[in-house]
N, C-alpha and C positions, 0 to 999 in steps of 0.2 A: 119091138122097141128096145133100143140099146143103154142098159143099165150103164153109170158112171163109175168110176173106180172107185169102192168100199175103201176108207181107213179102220181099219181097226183098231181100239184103243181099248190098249187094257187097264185095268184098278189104279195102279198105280200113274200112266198117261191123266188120266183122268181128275186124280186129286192134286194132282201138280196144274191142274188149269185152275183148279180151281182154288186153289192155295195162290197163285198168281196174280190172280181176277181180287181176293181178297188184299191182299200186298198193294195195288195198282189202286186202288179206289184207298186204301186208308194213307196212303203218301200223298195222294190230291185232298185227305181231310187235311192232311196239318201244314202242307205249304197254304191252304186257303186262313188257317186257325194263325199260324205264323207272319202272313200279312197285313191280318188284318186287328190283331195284337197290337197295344201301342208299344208292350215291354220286346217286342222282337226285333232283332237285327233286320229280319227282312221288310218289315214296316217303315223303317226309313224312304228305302228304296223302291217302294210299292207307286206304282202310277196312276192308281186308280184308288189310293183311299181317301178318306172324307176330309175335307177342308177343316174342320173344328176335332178332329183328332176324338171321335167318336166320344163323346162325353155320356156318361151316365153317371145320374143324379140319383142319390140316396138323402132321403130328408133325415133333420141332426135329431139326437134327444131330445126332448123339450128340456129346456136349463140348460145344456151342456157348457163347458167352461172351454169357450176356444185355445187353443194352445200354437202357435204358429212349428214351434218344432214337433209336432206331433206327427203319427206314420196316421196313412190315408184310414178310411175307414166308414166314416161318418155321410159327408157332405163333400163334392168337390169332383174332380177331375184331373187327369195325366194329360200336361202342355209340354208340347218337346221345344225345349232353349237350346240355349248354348250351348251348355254342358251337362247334354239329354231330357229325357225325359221327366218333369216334376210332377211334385204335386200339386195343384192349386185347390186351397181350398175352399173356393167359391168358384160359381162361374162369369167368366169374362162379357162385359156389357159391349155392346157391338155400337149400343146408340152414343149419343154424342156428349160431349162432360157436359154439356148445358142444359141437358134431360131433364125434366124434373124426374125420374125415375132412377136418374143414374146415379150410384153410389163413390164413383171415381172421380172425387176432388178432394184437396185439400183441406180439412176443418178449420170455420172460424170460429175465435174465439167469444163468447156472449156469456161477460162477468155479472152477473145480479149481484142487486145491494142482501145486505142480511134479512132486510124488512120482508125483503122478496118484490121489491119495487122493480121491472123492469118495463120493456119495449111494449106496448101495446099490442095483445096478442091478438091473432085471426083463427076462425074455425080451423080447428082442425081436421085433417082429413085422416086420419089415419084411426081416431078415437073417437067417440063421444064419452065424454065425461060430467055431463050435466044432470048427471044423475048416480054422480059417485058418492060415496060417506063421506062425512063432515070430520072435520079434524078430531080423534080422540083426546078429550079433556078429562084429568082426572078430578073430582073434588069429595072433600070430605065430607064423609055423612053427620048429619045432623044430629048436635048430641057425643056424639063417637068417646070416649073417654081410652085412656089406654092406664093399668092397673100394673105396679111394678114396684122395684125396693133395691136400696141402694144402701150399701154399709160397707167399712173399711177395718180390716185388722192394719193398727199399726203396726203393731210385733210383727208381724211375715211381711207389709209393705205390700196389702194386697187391697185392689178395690174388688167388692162382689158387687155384681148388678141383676138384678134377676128381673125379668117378664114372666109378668103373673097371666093377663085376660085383658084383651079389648070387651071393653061393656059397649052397651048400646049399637051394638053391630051388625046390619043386616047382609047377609048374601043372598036372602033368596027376594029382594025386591028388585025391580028389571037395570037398574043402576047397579047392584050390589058386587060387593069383588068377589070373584071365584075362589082365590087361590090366595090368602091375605098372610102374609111371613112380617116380620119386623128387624127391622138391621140397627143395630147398635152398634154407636161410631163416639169414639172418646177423644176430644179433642185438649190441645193444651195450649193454656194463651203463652205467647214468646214475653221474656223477663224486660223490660224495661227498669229505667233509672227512674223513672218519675210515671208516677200512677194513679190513674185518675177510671172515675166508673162515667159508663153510659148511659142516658137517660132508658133507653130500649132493652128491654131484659133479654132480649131476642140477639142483640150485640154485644153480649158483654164475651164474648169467645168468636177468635178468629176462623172464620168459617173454612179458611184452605190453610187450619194448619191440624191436618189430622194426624190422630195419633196413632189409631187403634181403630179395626171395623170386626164384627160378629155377626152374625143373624141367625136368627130361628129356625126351626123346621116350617116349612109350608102344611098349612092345613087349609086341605079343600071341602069348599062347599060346607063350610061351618058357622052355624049362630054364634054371637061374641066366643069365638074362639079361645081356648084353653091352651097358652103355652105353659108357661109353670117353667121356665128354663134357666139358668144358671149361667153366666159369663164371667171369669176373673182377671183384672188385668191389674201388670205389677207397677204401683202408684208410691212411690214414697211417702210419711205421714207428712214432711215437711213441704211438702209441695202438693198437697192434696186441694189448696183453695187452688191454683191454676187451670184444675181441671173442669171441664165440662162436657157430659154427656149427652147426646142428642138420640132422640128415638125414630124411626124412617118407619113408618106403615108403608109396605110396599103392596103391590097385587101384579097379577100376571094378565094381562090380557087376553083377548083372540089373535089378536098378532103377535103375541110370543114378546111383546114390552115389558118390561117390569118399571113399572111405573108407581111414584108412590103416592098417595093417597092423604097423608096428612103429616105432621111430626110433633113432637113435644121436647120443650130442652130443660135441661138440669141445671144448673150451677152451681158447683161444688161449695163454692165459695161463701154460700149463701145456706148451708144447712150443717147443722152440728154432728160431726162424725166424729167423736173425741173417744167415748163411749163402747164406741164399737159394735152395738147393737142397728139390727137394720132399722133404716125408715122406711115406711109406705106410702107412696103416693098413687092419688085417681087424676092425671091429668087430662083435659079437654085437649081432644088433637086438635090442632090448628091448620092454617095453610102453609105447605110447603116451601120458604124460602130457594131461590138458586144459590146455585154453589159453580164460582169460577171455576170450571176444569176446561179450561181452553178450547180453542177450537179447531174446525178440520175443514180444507179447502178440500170438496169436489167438484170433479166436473163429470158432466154426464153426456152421453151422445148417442145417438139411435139410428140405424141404417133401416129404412125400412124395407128397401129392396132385398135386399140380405139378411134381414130380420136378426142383425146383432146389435146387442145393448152397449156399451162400451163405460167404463167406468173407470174413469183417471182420479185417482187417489196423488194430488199433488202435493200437501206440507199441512202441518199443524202447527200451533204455536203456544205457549202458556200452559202449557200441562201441569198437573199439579203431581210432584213430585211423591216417591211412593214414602208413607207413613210421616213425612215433615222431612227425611235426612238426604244427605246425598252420599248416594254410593256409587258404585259402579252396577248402572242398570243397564239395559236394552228395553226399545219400545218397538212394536210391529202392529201392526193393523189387521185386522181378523177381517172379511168380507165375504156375508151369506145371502143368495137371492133365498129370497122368502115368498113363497104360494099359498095363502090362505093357511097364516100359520108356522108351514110346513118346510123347511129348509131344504130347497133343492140343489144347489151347489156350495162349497167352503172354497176359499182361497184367502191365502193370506200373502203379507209384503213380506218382503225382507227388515229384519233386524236394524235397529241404528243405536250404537252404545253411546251413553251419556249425555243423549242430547233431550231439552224437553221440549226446541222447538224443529223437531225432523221434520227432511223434505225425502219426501217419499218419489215420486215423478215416475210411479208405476200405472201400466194399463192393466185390466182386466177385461175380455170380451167374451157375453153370455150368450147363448143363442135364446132368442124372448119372439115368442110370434108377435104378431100388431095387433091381434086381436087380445093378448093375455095382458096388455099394456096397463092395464086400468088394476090389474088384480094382482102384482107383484111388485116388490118392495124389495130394499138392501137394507142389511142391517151391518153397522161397522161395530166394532169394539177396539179400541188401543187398549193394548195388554204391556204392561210396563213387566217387568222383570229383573230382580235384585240377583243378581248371581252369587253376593255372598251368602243368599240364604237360601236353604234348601225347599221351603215352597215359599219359594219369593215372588209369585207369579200375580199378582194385583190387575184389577179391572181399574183405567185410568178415565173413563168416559162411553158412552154410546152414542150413537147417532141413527137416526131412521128415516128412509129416502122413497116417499111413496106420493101417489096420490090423496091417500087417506090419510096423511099426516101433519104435522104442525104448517103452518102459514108458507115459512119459507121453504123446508122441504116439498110441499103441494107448488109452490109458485115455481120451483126449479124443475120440478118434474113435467109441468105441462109448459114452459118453456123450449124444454129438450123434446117432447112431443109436437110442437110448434113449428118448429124449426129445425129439422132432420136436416140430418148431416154435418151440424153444426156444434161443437161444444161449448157446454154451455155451465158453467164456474160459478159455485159460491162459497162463502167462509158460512159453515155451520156451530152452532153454540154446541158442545158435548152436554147430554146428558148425566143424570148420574147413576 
């Protein structure tokens, strides 16, 4: 039987196939890696790739603070347009705008009264909140007295105000405050031509014409608490009846509120500082009086497909001006989603000089599952700003937008839960 003709291949024959065979197979990995790329030229021209331009879907932080100029990362997908390939950062609904599923319409607008009086809601599908906490109410403990002392050097033109001790104070009963501080706020009544007193010892000082604010150190988890603390602030002798000092028992909550608790007021007018020696008072705290610090229009909107919160910060009005004068300030809006406490994102607006009733007409969008709906809250702060003064930086109001909060904040919140995809507007009373 007749053998075929032997090739001989010597070492070097032999690693050239095999160097070839290597070369030949990794040029067929990257024209396949190259096609099927949405970043590659040859992807345009590919015949055979996928209709939805292969989408891969990565779920957001929990909280995250969407950002429309943002590079990709998170949440989203590569859609080739016009002028190439983008990013989108969500993905495109196929069904129809009249879905009830579909996040792709226009928002309408749904204004509520302040009362939180609106449309007559239906179950919601997206929550149950029938079994969420009840509005936090603060009130003053029974008895509660607050222990303090008040005197004036005319020669230096100085008032001393000292916090001695809250008497009768409990925190370890299931109401009791945590974290109890006290803020002392020195008001001045404005000079008229003609003057007359108020039947209400409570009104005899204009309540938004502050003068002066101080507070304590926080003491936690204490029986009638020991400040013992000292405040001076520069008071003329000859103007000293116009003045009026107010006491703020405040506490901190579980939701990071500082809410106050009770107050007691002073009038200068009415005790004899000639002397110059202190006086001591034990006053019985009372119920906290409001104080105008104007208000703040939100609106609030929820995508539940897309599982974004949407927060339009549209204008305030009535601010109360920082310490009684007017300078040249700036006001901006601070805004923190809050989780059990716990602050999960910051953003704030832009700046507006010298106005106290700015219009802001900025969005914010958080990413918020549907199921955390019921257990996160925003928290606003207007932060006014005196640029002639070097810590001119003043807190002008608060505001808190939850289920677990005041009447109209809870009435706006599960409106906008109600009614998805819809924005849904109200004018809120600030805090203080």
């Amino acid at each position: 039987m007749s053998e075929g003709p032997m090739i001989d291949l010597d070492e070097w024959d032999k690693l050239m196939i095999v160097l070839g065979s290597v070369l030949f197979l990794l040029l067929v990995l990257i024209i396949l890696v190259c096609v099927l790329h949405p970043l590659c030229y040859l992807h345009k021209i590919c015949p055979c790739k996928y209709e939805d331009d292969e989408k891969a879907l990565l779920q957001p932080a929990y909280g995250s603070l969407y950002d429309p100029g943002m590079s990709p990362g998170r949440k989203g997908h590569f859609v080739k347009g016009k002028h190439g390939t983008v990013w989108q950062p969500m993905v495109p609904l196929k069904e129809s705008e009249l879905s009830d599923w579909s996040d792709i319409s226009v928002p309408e607008m749904i204004e509520l009264k302040q009362d939180g009086v609106g449309r007559q809601r239906r179950t919601s599908r997206t929550s149950d909140y029938s079994s969420s906490a009840s509005t936090a109410v603060s009130s003053v403990q029974h008895e509660s007295r607050l222990a303090y002392g008040v005197a004036h050097d005319r020669a230096k033109g100085v008032l001393c105000v000292r916090v001695i001790q809250l008497g009768n104070f409990r925190v370890t009963e299931p109401d009791g405050a945590t974290m109890p501080y006290v803020k002392v706020r020195l008001y001045r009544s404005p000079k008229h031509f003609f003057t007359f007193k108020l039947s209400s010892a409570n009104k005899d000082f204009p309540m938004n014409n502050l003068e002066s604010e101080v507070q304590t150190k926080i003491l936690r988890r204490t029986d009638n608490p020991l400040f013992n603390e000292s405040f001076k602030f520069p008071v003329d002798g000859h103007d000293i009846t116009e003045y009026a000092v107010r006491f703020l028992v405040c506490d901190v909550d579980k939701f990071l509120r500082h809410i106050i608790i009770g107050e007691t007021v002073r009038d200068l007018s009415k005790i004899d500082l000639i002397h110059g020696e202190e006086i001591l008072f034990n006053d019985l705290l009372m119920t906290p009086q409001e104080e105008n610090l104007g208000e703040l229009h939100v609106a609030l909107m929820y995508l539940p497909t897309a599982e974004k919160l949407s927060v339009i910060l549209l204008s305030a009005k009535n601010l109360r001006p920082i310490e009684g004068a007017k300078r040249n300030i700036e006001i901006f809006a601070k805004i923190t989603l809050m989780h059990d406490g716990r602050p999960l994102k910051k953003t704030k607006t832009s700046g507006k000089a010298s106005d106290l009733s700015p219009v802001f007409n900025e969005t914010f969008v958080f990413d918020v599952p549907v199921y955390q709906l019921d257990k996160v809250y925003f928290s606003f702060a207007i932060i006014g700003v005196d640029k002639d003064k070097e810590d001119g930086r003043r807190l002008l109001g608060r505001l808190y937008l939850g289920v677990n909060f005041e009447a109209t904040a809870r009435a706006q919140w599960l409106e906008m839960v109600n009614n998805a995809r819809k924005q849904v507007g109200c004018w809120h009373r600030l805090q203080s």
